[in-house]
MARKOLZA-435789 format. One record per residue (C-alpha): residue in three letters; y, z, x; residue number from 0. Coordinates in steps of 0.2 Angstrom, whole numbers, plus 5000, padded with zeros to 4 digits. Each point is the difference from the previous one (the first is absolute). Layout:
BEGIN
type=ALA&yy=Y&zz=Z&xx=X&seq=NUM;
...
! end
This chain:
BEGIN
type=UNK&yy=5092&zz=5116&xx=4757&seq=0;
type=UNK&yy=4991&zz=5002&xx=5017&seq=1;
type=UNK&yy=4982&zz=5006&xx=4996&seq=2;
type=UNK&yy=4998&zz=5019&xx=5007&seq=3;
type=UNK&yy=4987&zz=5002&xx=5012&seq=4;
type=UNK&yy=4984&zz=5012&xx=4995&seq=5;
type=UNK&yy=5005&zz=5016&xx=5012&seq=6;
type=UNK&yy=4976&zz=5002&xx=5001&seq=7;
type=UNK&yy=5003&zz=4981&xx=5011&seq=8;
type=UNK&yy=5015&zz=5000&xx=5011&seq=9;
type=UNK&yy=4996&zz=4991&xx=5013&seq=10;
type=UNK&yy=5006&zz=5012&xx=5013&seq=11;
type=UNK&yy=4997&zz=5000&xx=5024&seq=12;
type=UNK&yy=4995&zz=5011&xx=5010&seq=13;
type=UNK&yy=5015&zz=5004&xx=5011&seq=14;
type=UNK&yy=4991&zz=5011&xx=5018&seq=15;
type=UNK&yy=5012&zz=5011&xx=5008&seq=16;
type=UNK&yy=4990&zz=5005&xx=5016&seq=17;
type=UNK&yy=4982&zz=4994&xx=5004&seq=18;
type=UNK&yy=4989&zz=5015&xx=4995&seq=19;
type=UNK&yy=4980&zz=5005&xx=4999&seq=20;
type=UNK&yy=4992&zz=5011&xx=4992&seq=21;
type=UNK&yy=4989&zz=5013&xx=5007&seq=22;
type=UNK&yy=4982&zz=4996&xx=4993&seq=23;
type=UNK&yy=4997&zz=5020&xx=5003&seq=24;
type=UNK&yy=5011&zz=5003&xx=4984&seq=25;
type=UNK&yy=4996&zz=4995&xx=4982&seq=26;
type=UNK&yy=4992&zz=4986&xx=4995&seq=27;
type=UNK&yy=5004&zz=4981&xx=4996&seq=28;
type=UNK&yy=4998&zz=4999&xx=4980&seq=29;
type=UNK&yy=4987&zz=4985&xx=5001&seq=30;
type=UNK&yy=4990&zz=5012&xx=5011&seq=31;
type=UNK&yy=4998&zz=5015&xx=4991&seq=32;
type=UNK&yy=4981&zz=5004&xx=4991&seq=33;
type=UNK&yy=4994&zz=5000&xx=4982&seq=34;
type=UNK&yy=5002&zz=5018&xx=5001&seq=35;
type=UNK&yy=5021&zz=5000&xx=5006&seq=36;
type=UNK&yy=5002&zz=4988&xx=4986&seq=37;
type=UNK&yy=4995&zz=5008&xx=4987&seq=38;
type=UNK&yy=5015&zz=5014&xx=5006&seq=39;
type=UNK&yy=5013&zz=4987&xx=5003&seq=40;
type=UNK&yy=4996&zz=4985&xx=4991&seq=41;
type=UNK&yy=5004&zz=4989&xx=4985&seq=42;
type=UNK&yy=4990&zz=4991&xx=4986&seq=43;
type=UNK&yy=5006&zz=4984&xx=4992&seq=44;
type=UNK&yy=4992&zz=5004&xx=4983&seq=45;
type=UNK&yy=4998&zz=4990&xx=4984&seq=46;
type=UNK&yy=5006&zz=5011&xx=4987&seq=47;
type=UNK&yy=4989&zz=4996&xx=4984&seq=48;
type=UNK&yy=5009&zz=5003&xx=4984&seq=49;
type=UNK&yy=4996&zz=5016&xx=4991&seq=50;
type=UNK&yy=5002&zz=5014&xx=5010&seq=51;
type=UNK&yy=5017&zz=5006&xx=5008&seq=52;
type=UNK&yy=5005&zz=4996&xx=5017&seq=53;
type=UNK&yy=4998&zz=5021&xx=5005&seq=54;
type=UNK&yy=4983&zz=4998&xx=4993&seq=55;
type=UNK&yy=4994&zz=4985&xx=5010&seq=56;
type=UNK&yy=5006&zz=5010&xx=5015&seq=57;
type=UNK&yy=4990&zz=5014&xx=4996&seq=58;
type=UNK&yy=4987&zz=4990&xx=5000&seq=59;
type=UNK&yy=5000&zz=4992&xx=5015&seq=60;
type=UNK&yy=5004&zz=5018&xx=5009&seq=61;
type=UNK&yy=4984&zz=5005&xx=4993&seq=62;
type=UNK&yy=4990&zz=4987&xx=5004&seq=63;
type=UNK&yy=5005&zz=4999&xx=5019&seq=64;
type=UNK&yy=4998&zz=5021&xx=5000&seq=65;
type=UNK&yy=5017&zz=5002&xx=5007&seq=66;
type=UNK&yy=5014&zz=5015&xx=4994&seq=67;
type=UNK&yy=5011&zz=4988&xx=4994&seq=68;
type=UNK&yy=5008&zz=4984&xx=4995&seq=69;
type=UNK&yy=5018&zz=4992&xx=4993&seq=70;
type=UNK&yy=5003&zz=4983&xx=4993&seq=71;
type=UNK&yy=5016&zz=4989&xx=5004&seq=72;
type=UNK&yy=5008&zz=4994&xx=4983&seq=73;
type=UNK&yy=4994&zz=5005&xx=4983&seq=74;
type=UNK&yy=4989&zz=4989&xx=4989&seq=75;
type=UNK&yy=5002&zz=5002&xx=4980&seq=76;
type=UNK&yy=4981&zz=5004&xx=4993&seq=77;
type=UNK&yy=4998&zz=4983&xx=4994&seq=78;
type=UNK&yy=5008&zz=4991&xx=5015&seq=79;
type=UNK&yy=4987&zz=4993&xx=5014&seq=80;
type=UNK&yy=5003&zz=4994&xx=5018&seq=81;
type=UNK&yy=5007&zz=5006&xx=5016&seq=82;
type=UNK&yy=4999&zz=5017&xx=5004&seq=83;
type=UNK&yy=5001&zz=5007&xx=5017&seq=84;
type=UNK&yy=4992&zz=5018&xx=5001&seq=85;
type=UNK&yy=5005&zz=5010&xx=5016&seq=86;
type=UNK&yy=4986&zz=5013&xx=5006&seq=87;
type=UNK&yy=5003&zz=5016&xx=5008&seq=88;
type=UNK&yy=5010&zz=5003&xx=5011&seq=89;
type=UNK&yy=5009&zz=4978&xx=4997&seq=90;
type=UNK&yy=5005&zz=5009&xx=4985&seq=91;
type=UNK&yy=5017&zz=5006&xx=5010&seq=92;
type=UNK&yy=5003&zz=4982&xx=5002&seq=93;
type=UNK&yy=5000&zz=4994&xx=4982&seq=94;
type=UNK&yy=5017&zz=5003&xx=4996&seq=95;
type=UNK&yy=5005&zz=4985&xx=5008&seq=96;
type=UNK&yy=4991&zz=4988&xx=4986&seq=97;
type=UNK&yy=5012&zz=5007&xx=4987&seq=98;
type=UNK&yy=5014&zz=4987&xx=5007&seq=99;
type=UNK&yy=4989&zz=4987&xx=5004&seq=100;
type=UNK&yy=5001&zz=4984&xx=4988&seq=101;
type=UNK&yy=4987&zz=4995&xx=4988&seq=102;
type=UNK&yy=4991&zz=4986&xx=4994&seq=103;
type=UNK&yy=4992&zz=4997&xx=4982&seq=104;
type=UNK&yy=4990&zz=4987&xx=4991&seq=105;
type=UNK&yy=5009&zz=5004&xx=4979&seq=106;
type=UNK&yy=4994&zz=4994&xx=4983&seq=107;
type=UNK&yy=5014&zz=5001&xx=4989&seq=108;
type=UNK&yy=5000&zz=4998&xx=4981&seq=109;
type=UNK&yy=5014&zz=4992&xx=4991&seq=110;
type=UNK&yy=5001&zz=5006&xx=4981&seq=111;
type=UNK&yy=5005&zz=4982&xx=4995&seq=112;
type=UNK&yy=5000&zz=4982&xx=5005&seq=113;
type=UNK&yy=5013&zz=4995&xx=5011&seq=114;
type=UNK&yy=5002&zz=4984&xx=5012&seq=115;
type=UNK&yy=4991&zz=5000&xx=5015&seq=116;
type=UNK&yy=5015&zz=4991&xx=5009&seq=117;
type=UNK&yy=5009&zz=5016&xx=4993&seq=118;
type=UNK&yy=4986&zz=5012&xx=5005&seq=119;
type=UNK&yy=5004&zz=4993&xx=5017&seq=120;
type=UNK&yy=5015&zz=5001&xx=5002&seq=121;
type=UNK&yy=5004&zz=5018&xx=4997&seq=122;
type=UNK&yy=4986&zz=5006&xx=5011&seq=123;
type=UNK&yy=5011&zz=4991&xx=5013&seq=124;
type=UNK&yy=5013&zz=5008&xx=4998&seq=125;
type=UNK&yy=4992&zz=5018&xx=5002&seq=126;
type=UNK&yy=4996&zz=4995&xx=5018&seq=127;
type=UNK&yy=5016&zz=5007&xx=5004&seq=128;
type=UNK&yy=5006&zz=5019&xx=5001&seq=129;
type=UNK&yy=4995&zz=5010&xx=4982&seq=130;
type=UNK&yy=5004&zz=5014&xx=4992&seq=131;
type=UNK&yy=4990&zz=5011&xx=4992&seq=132;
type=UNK&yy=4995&zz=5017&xx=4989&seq=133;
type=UNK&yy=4983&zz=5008&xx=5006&seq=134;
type=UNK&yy=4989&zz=4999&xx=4986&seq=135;
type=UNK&yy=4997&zz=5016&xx=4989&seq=136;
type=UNK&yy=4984&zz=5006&xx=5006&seq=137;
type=UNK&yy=5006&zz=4998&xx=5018&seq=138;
type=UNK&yy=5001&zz=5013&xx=5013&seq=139;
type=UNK&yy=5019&zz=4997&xx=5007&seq=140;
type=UNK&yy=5016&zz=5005&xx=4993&seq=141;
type=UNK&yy=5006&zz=4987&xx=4984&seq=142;
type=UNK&yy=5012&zz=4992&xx=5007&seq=143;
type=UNK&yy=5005&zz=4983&xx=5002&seq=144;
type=UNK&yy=4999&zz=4994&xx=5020&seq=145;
type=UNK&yy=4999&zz=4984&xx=5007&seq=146;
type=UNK&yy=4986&zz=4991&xx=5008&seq=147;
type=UNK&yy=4997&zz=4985&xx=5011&seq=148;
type=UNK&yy=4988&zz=4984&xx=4993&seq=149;
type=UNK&yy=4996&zz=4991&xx=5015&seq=150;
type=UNK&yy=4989&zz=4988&xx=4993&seq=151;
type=UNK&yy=4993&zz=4995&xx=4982&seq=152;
type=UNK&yy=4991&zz=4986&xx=4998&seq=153;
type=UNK&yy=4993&zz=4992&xx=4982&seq=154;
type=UNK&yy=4981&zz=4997&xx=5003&seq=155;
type=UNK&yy=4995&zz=4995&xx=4982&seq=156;
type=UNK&yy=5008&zz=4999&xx=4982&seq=157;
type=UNK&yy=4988&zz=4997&xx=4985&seq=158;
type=UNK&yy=5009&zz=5004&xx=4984&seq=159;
type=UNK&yy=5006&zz=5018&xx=5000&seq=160;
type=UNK&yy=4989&zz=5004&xx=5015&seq=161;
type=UNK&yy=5009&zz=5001&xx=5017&seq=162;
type=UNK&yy=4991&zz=5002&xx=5016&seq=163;
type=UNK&yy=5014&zz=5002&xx=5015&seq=164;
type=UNK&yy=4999&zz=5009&xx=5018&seq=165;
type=UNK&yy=5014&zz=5013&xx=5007&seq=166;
type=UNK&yy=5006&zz=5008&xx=5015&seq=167;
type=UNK&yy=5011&zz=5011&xx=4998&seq=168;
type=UNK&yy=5010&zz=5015&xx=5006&seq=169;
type=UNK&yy=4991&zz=5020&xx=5000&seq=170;
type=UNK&yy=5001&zz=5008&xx=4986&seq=171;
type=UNK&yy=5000&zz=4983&xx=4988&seq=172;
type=UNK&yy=4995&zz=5003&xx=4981&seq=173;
type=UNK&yy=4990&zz=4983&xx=4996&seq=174;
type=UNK&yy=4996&zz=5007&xx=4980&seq=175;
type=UNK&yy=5020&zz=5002&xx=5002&seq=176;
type=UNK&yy=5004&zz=4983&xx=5006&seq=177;
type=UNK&yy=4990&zz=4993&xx=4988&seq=178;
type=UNK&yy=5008&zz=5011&xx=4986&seq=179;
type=UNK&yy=5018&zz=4992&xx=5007&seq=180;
type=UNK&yy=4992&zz=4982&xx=5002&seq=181;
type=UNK&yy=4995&zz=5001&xx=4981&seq=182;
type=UNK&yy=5018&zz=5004&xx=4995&seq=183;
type=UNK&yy=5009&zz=4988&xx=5009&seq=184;
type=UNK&yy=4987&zz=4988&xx=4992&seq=185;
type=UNK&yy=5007&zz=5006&xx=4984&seq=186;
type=UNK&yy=4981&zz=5000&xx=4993&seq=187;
type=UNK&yy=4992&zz=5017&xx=5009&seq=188;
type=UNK&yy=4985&zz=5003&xx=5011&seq=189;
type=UNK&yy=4990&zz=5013&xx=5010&seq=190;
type=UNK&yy=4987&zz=5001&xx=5015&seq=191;
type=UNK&yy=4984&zz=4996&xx=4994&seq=192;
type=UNK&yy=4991&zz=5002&xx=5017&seq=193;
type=UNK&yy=5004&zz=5003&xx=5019&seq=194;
type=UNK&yy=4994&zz=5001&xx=5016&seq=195;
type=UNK&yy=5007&zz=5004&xx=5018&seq=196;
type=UNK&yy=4997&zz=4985&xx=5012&seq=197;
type=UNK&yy=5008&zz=5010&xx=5014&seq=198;
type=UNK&yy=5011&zz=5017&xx=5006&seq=199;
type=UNK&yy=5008&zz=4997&xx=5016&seq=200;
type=UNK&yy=4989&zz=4990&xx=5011&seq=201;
type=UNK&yy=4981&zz=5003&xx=4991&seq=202;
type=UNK&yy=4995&zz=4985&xx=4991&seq=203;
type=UNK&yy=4988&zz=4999&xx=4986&seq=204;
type=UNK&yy=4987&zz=4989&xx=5009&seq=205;
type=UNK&yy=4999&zz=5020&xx=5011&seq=206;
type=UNK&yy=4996&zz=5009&xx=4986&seq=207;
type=UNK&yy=4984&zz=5008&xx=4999&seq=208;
type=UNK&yy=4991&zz=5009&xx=4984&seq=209;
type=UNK&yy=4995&zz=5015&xx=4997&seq=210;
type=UNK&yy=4982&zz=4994&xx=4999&seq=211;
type=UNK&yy=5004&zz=4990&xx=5019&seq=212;
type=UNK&yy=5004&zz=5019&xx=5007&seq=213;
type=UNK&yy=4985&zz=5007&xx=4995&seq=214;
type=UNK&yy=4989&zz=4988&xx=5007&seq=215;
type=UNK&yy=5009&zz=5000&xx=5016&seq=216;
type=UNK&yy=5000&zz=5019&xx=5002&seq=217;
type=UNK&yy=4980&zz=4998&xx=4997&seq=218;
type=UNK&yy=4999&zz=4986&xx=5012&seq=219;
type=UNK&yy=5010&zz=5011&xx=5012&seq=220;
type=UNK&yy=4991&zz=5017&xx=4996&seq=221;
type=UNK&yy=4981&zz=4994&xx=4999&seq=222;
type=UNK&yy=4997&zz=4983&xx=5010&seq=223;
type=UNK&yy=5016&zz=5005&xx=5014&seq=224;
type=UNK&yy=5006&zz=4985&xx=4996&seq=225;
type=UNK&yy=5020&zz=5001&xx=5000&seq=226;
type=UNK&yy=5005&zz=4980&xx=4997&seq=227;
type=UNK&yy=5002&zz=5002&xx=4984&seq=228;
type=UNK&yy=5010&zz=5020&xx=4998&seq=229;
type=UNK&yy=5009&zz=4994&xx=5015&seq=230;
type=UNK&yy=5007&zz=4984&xx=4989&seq=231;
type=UNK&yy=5003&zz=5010&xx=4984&seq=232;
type=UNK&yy=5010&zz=5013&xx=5009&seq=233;
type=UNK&yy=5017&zz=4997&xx=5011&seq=234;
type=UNK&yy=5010&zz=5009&xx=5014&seq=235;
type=UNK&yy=5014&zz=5009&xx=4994&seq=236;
type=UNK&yy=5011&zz=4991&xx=5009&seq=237;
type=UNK&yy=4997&zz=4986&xx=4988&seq=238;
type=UNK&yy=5010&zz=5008&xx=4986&seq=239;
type=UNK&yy=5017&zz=4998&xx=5011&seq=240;
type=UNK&yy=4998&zz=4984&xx=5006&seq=241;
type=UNK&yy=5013&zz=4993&xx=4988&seq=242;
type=UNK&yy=5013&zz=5013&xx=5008&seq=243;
type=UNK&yy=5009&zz=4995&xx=5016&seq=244;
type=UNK&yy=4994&zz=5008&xx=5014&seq=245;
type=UNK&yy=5006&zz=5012&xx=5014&seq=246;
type=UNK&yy=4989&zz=5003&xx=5015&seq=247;
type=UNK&yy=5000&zz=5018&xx=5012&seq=248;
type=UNK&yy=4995&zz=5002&xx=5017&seq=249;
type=UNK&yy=4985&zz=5014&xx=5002&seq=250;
type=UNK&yy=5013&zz=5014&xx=5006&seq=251;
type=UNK&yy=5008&zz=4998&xx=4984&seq=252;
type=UNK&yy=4985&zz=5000&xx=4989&seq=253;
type=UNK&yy=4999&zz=5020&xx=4996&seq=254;
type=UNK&yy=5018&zz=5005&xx=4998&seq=255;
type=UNK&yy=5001&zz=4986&xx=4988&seq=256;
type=UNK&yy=4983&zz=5008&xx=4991&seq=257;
type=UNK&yy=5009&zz=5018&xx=5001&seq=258;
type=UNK&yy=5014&zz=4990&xx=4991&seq=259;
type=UNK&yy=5014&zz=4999&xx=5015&seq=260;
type=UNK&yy=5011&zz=4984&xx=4995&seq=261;
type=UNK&yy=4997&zz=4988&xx=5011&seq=262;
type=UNK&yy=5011&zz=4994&xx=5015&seq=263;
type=UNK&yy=5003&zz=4983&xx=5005&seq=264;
type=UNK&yy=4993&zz=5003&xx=5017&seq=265;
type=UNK&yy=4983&zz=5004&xx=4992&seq=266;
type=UNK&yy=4999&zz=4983&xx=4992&seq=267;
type=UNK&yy=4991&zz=4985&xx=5010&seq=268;
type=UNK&yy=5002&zz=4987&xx=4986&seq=269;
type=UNK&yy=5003&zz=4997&xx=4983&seq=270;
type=UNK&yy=5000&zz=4986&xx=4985&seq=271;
type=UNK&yy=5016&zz=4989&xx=4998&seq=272;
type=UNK&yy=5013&zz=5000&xx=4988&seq=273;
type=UNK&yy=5001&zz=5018&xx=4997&seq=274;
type=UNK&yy=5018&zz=5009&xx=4992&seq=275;
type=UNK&yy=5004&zz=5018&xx=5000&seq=276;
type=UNK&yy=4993&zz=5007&xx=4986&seq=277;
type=UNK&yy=4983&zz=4990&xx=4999&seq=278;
type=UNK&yy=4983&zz=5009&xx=4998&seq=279;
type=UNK&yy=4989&zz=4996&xx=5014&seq=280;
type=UNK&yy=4984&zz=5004&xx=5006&seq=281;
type=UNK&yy=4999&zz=5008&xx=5017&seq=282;
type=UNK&yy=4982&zz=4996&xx=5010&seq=283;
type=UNK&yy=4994&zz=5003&xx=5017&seq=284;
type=UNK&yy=4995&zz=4985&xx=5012&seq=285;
type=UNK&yy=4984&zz=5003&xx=4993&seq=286;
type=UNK&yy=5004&zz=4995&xx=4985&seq=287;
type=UNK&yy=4998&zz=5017&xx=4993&seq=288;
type=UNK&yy=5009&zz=5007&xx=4984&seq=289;
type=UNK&yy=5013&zz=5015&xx=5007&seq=290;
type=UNK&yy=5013&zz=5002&xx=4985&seq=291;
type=UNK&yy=5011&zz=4993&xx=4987&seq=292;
type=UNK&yy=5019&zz=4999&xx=5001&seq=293;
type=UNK&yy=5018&zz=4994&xx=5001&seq=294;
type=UNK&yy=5007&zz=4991&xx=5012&seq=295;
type=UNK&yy=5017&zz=5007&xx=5008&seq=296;
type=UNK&yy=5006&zz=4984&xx=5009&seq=297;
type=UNK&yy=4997&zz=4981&xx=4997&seq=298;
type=UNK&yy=4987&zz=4991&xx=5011&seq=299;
type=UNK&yy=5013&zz=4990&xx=5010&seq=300;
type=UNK&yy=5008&zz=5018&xx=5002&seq=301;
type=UNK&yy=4985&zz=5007&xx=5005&seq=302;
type=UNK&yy=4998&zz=4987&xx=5014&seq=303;
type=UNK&yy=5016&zz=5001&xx=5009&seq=304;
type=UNK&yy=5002&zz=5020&xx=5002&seq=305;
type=UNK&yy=4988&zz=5012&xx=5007&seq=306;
type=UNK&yy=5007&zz=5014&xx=4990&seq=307;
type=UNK&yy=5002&zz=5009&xx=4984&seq=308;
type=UNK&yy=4986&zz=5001&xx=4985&seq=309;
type=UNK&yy=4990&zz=4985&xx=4995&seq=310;
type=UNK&yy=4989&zz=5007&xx=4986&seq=311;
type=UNK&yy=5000&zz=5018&xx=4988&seq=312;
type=UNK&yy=4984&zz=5002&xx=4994&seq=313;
type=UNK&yy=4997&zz=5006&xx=4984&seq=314;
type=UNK&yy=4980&zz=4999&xx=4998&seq=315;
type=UNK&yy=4990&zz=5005&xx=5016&seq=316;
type=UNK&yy=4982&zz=4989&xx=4997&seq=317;
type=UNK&yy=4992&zz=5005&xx=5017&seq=318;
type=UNK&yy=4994&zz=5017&xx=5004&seq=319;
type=UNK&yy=5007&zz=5009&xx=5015&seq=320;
type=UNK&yy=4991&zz=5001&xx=5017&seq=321;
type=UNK&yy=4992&zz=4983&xx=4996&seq=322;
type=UNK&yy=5013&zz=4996&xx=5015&seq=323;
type=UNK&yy=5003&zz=5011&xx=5015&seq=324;
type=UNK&yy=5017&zz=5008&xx=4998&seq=325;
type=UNK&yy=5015&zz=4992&xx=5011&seq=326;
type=UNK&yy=5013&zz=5007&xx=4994&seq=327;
type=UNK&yy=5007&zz=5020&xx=5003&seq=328;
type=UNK&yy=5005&zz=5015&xx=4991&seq=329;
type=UNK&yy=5018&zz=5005&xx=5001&seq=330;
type=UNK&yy=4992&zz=5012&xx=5011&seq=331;
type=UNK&yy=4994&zz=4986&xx=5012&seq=332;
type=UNK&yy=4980&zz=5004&xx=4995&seq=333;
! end
């Protein structure tokens, strides 16, 4: 079986439609806005410690920074460490778009008896496949079983009843659950002793920051002005879409976009590769700037040939209105 490609990595172009700049009078390129903008439309890469809840470690860093509020992308149990991306502010309207991004693990699996390693092995290949599974009971979602994609398991270690194997795997994976299932077609039973997230969409482990890292950069940045360090811990918005393919607006189209006016073709002056009907994207200025989430309404070839029709509905609106001069008119030509 052909090995399905992880959706956070396709290797997608950049397809230009007309030859466009941006007016630098209007918004901001993401790498150029201050310490202060970031804290309203940024992201964290934070290292979730085990104990407290995902919300919880949210909280914190919202209160630590001073800001009204922050989201996370992609629930960690209590006891589960790693990986957790925590939107602030006003970035917060752009988190949604982690909930389908693919996910990596680091597992330690328990098996209740002694079984072969070749066997072991063996089984945990063949799960690198599509799955099916039953959310566990303390879960969140509906009990129902649903299938999910493994696009890469790999064995790191095997001493005795102790596993230790890495996972990427599809949105919305149960890793206690496949280890539940792995157990039983072992015949001898196991469960999830420890885990950690290595990665969500395209944030690594190796970005992480602590909690403990935020603080100290805040102090850095609040009493000796120096922002190196805040400015490391905390991303542009923008980052948190990077894994979704990408369709980029011409200034005139920016505001009707932002007042949530589907967009036209004509409005478009390039976009990512390989795109079907149907596809979330994530539609940017030339800037680079973050404008909305949404669904395509024509393929990328198709949006390449005509000059007509509806390219993108959006269905989140991430930039404020009048961060762009308007372009467009009211039916009553205002």
């Amino acid at each position: 079986m052909p090995e399905t490609p992880d959706p956070s990595f396709i290797n997608r172009k950049r397809l230009v439609r007309v030859d466009f700049t941006s007016d630098p009078a209007h918004g901001s390129a993401p790498d150029k806005r201050t310490v202060e903008s970031l804290l309203h439309l940024g992201v964290i890469v934070l290292d979730k410690p085990a104990g407290p809840t995902s919300h919880q470690v949210a909280a914190w860093a919202r209160d630590l920074l001073g800001i009204p509020r922050a989201g996370h992308g992609g629930t960690l149990d209590p006891n589960v460490t790693g990986v957790l991306p925590v939107t602030l502010d006003m970035a917060t309207k752009a988190v949604g778009s982690l909930l389908y991004a693919s996910k990596e693990y680091a597992c330690f699996m328990k098996l209740h008896r002694d079984v072969k390693e070749e066997k072991v092995r063996s089984v945990l290949s063949d799960f690198e496949d599509e799955i099916f599974q039953v959310p566990p009971l303390r879960s969140a979602v509906k009990r129902q079983q649903r299938s999910r994609r493994i696009y890469k398991l790999k064995v790191l270690e095997i001493d005795g009843r102790d596993v230790l194997f890495t996972v990427a795997c599809q949105a919305g994976t149960y890793i206690r659950t496949l280890c539940t299932d792995v157990g039983e077609v072992l015949g001898v039973g196991a469960h999830m002793q420890e885990l950690r997230r290595t990665r969500t969409a395209r944030f690594w482990e190796k970005e992480a920051v602590t909690l403990q890292d935020l603080m100290d950069a805040h102090v850095f940045w609040k009493e000796d002005h120096d922002e190196g360090p805040i400015r490391a811990a905390i991303r542009p918005m923008e980052a948190i879409l990077s894994h979704l393919p990408a369709v980029i607006v011409r200034d005139g189209a920016v505001d009707a976009v932002c007042h949530g006016a589907r967009l036209a073709v004509p409005g478009l002056v390039a976009l990512d590769s390989d795109l079907n009907k149907g596809d979330r994207v994530a539609v940017f200025t030339a800037k680079g700037e973050g404008v909305a989430l949404g669904l395509a309404e024509l393929s990328s070839d198709a949006m390449m040939e005509t000059n007509q029709g509806i390219a993108v509905t959006p269905d989140r609106i991430l930039m404020p209105t009048g961060t762009y001069p308007k372009g467009w008119k009211t039916a009553e030509g205002k």
